[in-house]
C-alpha positions as CSV (number, residue, x, y, z in Angstrom):
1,X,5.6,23.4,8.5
2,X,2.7,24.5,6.7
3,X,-0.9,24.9,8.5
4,X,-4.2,23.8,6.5
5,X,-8.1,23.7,7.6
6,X,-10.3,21.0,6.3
7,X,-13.9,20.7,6.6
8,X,-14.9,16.9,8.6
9,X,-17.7,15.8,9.6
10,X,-18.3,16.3,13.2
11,X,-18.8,11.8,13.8
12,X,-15.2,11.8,11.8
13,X,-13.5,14.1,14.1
14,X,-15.2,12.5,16.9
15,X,-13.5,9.3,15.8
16,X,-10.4,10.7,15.0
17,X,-9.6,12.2,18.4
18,X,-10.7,9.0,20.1
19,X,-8.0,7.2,18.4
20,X,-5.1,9.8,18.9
21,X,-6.0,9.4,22.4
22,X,-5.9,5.5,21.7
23,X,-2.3,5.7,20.0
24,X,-1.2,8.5,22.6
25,X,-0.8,11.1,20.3
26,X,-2.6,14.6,19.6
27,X,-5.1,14.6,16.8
28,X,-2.7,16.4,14.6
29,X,-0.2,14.2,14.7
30,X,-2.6,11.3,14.1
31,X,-4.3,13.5,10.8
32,X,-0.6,13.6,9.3
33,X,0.3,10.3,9.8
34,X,-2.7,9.4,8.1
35,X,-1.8,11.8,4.7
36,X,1.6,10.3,5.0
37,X,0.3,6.7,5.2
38,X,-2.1,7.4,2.5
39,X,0.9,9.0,0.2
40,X,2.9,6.2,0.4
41,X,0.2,3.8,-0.6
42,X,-0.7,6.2,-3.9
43,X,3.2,6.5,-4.7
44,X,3.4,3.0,-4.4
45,X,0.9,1.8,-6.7
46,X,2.2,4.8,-9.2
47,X,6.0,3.2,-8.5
48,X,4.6,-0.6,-9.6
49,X,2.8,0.9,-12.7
50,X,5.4,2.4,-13.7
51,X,7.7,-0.8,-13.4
52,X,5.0,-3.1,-14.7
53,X,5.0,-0.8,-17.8
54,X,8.4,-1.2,-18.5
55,X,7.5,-5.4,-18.7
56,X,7.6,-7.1,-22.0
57,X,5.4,-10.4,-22.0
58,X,8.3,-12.0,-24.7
59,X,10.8,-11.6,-21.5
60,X,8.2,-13.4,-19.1
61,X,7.5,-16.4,-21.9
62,X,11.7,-17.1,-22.3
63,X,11.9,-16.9,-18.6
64,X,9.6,-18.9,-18.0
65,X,10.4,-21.7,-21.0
66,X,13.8,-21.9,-19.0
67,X,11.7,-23.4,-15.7
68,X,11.5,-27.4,-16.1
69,X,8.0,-29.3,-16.7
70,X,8.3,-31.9,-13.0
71,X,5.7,-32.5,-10.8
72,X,5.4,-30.4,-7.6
73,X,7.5,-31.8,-4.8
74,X,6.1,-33.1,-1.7
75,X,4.5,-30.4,0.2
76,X,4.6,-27.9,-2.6
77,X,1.1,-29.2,-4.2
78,X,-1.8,-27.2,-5.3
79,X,-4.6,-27.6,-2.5
């Protein structure tokens, strides 16, 4: 395990040792759970990038030829 400092202002630590207290948990805990939270949400948006990058719009249109031209079904209508 590796051991940082970071600079916060003194309202943010305030706030975030009133909510490790809230989620029962010591402040460091709750400070790596937010990185690890925040990681995930970055390597996710990187991860559908990436995918969405690798879409061609000629697949989407024949795909989307092959779907029949009917009404929406009862229930399934635009509101």
């Amino acid at each position: 395990m590796t051991a940082i400092t970071i600079r916060l202002p003194n309202s943010v630590h305030q706030k975030i040792k009133e909510l490790a207290v809230r989620d029962d948990v010591c402040a460091n805990q709750f400070i790596a759970s937010a990185a690890s939270e925040k990681m995930a949400s970055v390597l996710t948006l990187d991860f559908l990038k990436a995918e969405a990058a690798k879409g061609q719009r000629s697949d989407f249109d024949h795909y989307l030829s092959m779907v029949s031209d009917v009404p929406a079904q009862m229930g399934d209508e635009r509101v």
